[in-house]
C-alpha atoms as an extended CHARMM CRD file, in Angstrom:
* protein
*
       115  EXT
         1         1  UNK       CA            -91.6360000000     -194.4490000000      213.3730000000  PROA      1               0.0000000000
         2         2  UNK       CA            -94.4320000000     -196.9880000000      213.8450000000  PROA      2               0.0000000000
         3         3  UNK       CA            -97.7490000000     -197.7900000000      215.1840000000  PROA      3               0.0000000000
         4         4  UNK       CA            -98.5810000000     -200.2600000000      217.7350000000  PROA      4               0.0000000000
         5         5  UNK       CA           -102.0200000000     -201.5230000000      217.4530000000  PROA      5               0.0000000000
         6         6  UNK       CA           -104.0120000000     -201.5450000000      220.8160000000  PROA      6               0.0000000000
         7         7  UNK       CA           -105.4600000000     -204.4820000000      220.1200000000  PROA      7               0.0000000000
         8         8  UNK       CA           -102.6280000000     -207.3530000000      219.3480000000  PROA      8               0.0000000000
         9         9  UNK       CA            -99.5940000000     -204.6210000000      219.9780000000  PROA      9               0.0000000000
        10        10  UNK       CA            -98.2240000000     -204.9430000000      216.3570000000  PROA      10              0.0000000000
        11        11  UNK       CA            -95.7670000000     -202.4460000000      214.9960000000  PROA      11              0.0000000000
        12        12  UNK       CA            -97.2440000000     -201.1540000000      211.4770000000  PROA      12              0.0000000000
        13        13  UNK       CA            -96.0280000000     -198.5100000000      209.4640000000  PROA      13              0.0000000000
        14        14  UNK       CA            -97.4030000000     -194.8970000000      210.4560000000  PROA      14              0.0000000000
        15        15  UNK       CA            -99.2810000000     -194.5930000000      207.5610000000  PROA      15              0.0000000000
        16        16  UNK       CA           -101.4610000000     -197.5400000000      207.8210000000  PROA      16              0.0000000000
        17        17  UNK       CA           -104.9670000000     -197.1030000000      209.0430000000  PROA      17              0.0000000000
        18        18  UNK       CA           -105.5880000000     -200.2920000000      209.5900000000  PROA      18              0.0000000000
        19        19  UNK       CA           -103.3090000000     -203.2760000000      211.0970000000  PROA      19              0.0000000000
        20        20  UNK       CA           -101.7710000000     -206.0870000000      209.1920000000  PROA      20              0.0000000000
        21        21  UNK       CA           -102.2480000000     -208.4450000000      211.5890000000  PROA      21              0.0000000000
        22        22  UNK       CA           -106.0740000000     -208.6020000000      212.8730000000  PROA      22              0.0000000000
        23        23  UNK       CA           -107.2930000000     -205.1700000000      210.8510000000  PROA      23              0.0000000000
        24        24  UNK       CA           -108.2260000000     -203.2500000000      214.0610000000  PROA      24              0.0000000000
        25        25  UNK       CA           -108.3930000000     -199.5120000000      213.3760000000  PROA      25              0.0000000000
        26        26  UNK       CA           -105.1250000000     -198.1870000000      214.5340000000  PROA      26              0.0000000000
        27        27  UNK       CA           -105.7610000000     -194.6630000000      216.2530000000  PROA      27              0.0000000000
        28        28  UNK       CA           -105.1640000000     -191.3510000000      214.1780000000  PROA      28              0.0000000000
        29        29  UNK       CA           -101.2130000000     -190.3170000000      214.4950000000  PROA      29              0.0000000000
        30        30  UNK       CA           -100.8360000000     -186.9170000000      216.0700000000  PROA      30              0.0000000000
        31        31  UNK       CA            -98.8320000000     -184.5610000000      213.4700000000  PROA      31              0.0000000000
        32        32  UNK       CA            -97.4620000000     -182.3530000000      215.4460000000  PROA      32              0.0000000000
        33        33  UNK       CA            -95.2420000000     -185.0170000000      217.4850000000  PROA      33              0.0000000000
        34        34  UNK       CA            -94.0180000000     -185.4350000000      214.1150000000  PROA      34              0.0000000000
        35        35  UNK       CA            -92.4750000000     -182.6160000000      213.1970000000  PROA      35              0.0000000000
        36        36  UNK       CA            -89.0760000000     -182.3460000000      215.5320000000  PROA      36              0.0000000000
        37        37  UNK       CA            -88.5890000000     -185.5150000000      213.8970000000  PROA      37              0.0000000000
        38        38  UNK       CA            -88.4450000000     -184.4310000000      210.3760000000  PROA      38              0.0000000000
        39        39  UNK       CA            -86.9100000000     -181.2670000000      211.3190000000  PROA      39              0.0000000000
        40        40  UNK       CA            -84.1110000000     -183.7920000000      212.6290000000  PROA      40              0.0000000000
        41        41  UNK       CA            -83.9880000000     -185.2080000000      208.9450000000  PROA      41              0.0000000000
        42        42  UNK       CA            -83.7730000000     -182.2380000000      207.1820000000  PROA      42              0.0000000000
        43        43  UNK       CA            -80.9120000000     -180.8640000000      209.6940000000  PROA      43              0.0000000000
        44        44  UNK       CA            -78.9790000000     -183.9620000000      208.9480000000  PROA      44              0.0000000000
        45        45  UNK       CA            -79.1740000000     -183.7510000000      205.1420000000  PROA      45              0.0000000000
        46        46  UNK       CA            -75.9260000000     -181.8380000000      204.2690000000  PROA      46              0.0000000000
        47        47  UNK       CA            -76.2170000000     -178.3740000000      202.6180000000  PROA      47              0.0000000000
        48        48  UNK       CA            -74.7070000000     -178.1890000000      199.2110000000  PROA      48              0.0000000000
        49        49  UNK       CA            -73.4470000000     -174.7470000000      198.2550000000  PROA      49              0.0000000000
        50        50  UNK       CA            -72.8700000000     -173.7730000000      194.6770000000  PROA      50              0.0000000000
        51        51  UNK       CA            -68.8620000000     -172.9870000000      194.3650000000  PROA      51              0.0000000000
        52        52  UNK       CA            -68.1690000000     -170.7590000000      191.4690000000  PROA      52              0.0000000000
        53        53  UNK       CA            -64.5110000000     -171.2010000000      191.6900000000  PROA      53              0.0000000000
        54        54  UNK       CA            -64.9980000000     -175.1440000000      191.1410000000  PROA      54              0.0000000000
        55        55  UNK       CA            -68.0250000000     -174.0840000000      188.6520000000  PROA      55              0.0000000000
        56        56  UNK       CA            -65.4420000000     -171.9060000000      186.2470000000  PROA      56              0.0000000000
        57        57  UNK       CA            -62.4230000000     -174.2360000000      187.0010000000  PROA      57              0.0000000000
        58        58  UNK       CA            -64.7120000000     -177.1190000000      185.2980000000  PROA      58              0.0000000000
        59        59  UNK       CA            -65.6660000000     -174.6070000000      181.8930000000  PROA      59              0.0000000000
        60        60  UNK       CA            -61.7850000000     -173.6210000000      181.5550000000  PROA      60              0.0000000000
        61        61  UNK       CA            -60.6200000000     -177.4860000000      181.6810000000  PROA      61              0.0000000000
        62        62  UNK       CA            -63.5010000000     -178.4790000000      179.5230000000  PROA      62              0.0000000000
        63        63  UNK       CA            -62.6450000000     -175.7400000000      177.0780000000  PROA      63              0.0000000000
        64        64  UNK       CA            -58.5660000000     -176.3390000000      177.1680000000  PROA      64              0.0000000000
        65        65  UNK       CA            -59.4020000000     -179.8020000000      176.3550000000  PROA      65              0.0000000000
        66        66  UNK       CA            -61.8510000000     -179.2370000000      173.4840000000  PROA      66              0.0000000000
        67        67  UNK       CA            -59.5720000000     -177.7400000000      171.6540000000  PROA      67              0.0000000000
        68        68  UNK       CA            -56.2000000000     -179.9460000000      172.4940000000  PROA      68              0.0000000000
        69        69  UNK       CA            -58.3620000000     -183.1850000000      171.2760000000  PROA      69              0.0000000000
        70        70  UNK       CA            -59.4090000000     -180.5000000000      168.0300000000  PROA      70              0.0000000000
        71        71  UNK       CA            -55.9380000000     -179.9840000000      167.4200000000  PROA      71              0.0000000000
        72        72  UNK       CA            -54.4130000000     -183.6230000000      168.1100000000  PROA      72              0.0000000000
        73        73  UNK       CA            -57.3130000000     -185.8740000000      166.8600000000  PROA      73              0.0000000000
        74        74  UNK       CA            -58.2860000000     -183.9370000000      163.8150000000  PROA      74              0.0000000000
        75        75  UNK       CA            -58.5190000000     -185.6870000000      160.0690000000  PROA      75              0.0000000000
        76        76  UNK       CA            -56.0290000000     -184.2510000000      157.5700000000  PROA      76              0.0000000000
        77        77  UNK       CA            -58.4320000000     -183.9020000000      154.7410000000  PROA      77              0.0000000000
        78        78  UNK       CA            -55.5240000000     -182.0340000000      152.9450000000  PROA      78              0.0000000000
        79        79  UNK       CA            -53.2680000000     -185.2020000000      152.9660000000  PROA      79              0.0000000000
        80        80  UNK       CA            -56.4300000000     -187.4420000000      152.1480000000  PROA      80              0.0000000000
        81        81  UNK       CA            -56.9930000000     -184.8910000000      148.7780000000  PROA      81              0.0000000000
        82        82  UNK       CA            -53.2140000000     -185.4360000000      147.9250000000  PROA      82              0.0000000000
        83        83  UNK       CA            -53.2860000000     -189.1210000000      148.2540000000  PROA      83              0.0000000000
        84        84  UNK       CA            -56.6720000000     -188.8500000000      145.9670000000  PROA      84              0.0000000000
        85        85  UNK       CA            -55.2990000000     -186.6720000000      143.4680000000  PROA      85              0.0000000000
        86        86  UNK       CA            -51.8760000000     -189.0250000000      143.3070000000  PROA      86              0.0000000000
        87        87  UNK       CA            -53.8760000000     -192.0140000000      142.5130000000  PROA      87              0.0000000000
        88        88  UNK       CA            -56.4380000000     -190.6490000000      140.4110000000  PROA      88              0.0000000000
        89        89  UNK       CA            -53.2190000000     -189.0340000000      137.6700000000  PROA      89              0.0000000000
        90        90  UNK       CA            -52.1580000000     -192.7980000000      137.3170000000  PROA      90              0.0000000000
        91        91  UNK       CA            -55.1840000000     -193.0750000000      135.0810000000  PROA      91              0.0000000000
        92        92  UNK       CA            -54.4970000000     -189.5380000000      133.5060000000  PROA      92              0.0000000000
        93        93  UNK       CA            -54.7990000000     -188.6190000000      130.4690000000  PROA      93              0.0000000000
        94        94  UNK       CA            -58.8380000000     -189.6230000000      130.6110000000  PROA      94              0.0000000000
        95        95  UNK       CA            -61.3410000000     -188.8950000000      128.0890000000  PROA      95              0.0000000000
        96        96  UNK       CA            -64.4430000000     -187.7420000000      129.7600000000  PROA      96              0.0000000000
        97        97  UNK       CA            -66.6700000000     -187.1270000000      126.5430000000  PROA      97              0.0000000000
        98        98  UNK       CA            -65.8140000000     -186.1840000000      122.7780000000  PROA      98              0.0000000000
        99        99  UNK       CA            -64.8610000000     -182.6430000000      123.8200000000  PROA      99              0.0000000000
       100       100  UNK       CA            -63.5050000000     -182.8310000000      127.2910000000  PROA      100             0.0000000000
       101       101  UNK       CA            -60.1020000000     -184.4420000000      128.7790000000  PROA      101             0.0000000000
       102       102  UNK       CA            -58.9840000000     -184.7180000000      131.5480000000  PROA      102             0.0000000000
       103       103  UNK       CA            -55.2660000000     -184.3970000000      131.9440000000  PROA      103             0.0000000000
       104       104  UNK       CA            -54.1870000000     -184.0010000000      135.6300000000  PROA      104             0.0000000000
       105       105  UNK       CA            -55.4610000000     -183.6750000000      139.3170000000  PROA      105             0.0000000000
       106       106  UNK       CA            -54.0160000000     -181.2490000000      141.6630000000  PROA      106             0.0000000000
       107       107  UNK       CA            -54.6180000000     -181.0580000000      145.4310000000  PROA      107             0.0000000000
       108       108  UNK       CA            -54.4060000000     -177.3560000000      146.3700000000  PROA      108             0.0000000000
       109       109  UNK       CA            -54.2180000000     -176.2280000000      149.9110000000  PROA      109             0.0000000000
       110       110  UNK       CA            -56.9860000000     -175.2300000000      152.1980000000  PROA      110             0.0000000000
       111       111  UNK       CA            -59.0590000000     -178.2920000000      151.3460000000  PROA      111             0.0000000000
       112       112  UNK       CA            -59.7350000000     -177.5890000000      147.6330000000  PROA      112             0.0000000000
       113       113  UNK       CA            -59.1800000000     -179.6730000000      144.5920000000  PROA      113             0.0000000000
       114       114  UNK       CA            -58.8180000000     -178.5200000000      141.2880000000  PROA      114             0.0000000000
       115       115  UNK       CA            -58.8100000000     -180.1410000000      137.9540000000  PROA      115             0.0000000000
């Protein structure tokens, strides 16, 4: 909605008090004509309703997947401590001081390693 100035008949926004144009004081807008209009707005703007069967169908997907990429995607730290422990025996028999040897590596299960 716009004013018109009364004195050049410019359009100006409604909340100017002044107009662009030639800066003749535009009158004082009445509010209450205002008010079907915004009412008109706000009846427009669609409602949005909060659907808890969309709501808990989005936690159950998001939960099914967390745990299939888990499952697919995760490291084998078991096959990464056999691999260590077969490259680390090519060097064995090691000395580590005057008292202590070293003679083998073994990768147990359940992520441990034991020497």
């Amino acid at each position: 909605m716009k004013k018109k100035c009364s004195n050049c008949q410019t359009e100006n926004d409604i909340n100017s008090k002044y107009c662009s144009v030639c800066g003749f004081q535009l009158p004082i807008t009445d509010y209450e004509n205002l008010k079907p209009e915004v009412e008109d707005l706000k009846a427009k703007k669609p409602k949005r309703k909060f659907d808890i069967k969309t709501f808990i169908g989005f936690i159950i997907g998001f939960i099914i997947m967390f745990f299939v990429t888990q499952s697919l995607f995760k490291p084998s730290i078991d096959k990464q401590l056999v691999e260590f422990a077969n490259e680390f025996n090519k060097t064995c028999p090691m000395n580590i001081d005057e008292s202590t040897t070293l003679k083998n590596v073994v990768a147990l299960p359940n992520k441990n390693n034991s020497v």
